[in-house]
GUTI-84023 format. One record per residue: residue number from 1; y negated, x, z negated of N, C-alpha, C in turn. Coordinates in Angstrom, 1 decimal, decimal comma. Each point is the difference from the previous one (the first is absolute). Layout:
REM residues N
REC   k    npy    npx    npz   capy   capx   capz    cpy    cpx    cpz
REC NUM      Y      X      Z      Y      X      Z      Y      X      Z
...
END
This chain:
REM residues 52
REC   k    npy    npx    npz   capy   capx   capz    cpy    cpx    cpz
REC   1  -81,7   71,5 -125,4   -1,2    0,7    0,3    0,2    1,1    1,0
REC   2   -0,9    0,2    1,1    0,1    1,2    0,5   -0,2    1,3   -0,3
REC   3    0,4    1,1    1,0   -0,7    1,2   -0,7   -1,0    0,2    1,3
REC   4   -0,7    0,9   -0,8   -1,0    0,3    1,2    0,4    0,8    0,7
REC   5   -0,5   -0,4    1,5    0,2    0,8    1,1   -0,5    1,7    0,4
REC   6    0,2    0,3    0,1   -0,6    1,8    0,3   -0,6   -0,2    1,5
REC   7   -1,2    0,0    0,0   -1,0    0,1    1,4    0,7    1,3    0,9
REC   8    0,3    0,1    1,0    0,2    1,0    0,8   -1,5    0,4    0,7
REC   9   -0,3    1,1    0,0   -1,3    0,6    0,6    0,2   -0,1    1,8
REC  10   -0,6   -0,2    0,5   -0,1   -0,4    1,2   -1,4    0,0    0,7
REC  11   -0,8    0,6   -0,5   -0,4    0,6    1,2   -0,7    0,6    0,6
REC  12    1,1    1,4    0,3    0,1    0,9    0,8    0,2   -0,4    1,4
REC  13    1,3   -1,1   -0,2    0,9   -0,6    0,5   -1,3   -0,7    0,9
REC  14   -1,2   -1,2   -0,6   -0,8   -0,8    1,0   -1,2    1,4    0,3
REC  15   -0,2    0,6   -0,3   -0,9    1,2    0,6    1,1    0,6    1,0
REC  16    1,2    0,0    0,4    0,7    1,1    1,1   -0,3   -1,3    1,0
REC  17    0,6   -1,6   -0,5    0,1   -0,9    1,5   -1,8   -0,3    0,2
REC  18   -0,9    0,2   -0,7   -1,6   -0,2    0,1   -0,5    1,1    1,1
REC  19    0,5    1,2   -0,1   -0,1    0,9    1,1    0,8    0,2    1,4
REC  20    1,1   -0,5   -0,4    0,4   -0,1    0,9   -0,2   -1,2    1,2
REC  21   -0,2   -1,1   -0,5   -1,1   -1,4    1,0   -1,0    0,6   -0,1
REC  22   -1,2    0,8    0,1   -0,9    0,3    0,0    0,0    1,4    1,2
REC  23    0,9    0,8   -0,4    0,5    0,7    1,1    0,3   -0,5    1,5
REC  24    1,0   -1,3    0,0    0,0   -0,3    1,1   -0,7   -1,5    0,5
REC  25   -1,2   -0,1   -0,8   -0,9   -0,6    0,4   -0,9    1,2    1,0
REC  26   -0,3    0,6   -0,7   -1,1    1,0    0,8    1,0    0,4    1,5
REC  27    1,1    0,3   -0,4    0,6    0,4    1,7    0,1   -1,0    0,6
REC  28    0,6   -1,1   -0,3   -0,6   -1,1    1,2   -1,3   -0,1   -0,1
REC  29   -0,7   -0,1   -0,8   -1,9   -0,2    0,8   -0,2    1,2    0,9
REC  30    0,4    1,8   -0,1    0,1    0,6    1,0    0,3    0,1    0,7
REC  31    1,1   -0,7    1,0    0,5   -0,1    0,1   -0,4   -0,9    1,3
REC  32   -0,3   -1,2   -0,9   -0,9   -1,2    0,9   -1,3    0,1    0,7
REC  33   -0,5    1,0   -0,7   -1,2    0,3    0,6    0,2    1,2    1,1
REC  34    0,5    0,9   -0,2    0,5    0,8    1,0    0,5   -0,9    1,2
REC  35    0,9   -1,1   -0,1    0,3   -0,7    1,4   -1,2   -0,6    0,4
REC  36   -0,9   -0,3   -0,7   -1,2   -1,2    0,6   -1,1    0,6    0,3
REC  37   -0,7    1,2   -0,6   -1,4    1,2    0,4    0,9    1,0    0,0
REC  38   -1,0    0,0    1,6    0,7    1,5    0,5   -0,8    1,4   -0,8
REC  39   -1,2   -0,2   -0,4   -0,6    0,1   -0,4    0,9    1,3   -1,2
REC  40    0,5   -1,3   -0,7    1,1    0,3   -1,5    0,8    0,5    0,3
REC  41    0,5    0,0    1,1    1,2    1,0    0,7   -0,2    1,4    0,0
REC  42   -1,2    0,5    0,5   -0,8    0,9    0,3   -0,2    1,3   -1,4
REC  43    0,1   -1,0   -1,1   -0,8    0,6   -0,8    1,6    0,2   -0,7
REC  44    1,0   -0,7    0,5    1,4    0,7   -0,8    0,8    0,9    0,6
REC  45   -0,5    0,7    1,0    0,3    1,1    0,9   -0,2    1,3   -0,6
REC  46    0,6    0,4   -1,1   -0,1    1,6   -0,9    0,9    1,1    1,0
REC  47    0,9   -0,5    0,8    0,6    0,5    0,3    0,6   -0,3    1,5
REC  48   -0,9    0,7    1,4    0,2   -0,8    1,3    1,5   -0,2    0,2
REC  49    0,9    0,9    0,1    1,6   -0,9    0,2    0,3   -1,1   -0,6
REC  50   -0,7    0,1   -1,0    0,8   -1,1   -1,1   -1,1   -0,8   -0,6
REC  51    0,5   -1,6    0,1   -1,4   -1,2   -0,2    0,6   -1,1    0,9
REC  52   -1,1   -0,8   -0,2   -0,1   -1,0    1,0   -0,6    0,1    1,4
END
């Protein structure tokens, strides 16, 4: 007979890598859009030295 197994809690663990593809989903879609509307470029300019 077996014994039963002890579940490990996990997740923390799929909420840290859920944010984190989610994170760099949004920077590549900014990313993307900034190269293709100049438009979107414009509007990422907080700071004139530094941007695209």
């Amino acid at each position: 007979m077996r014994a039963p197994m002890e579940r490990v809690p996990s997740g923390m663990a799929a909420a840290a890598f859920l944010a984190a593809g989610i994170g760099t989903f949004v920077l590549g879609l900014v990313t993307f859009l900034a190269e293709v509307v100049s438009g979107f470029a414009q509007i990422l300019k907080f700071y004139p030295p530094a941007g695209p």
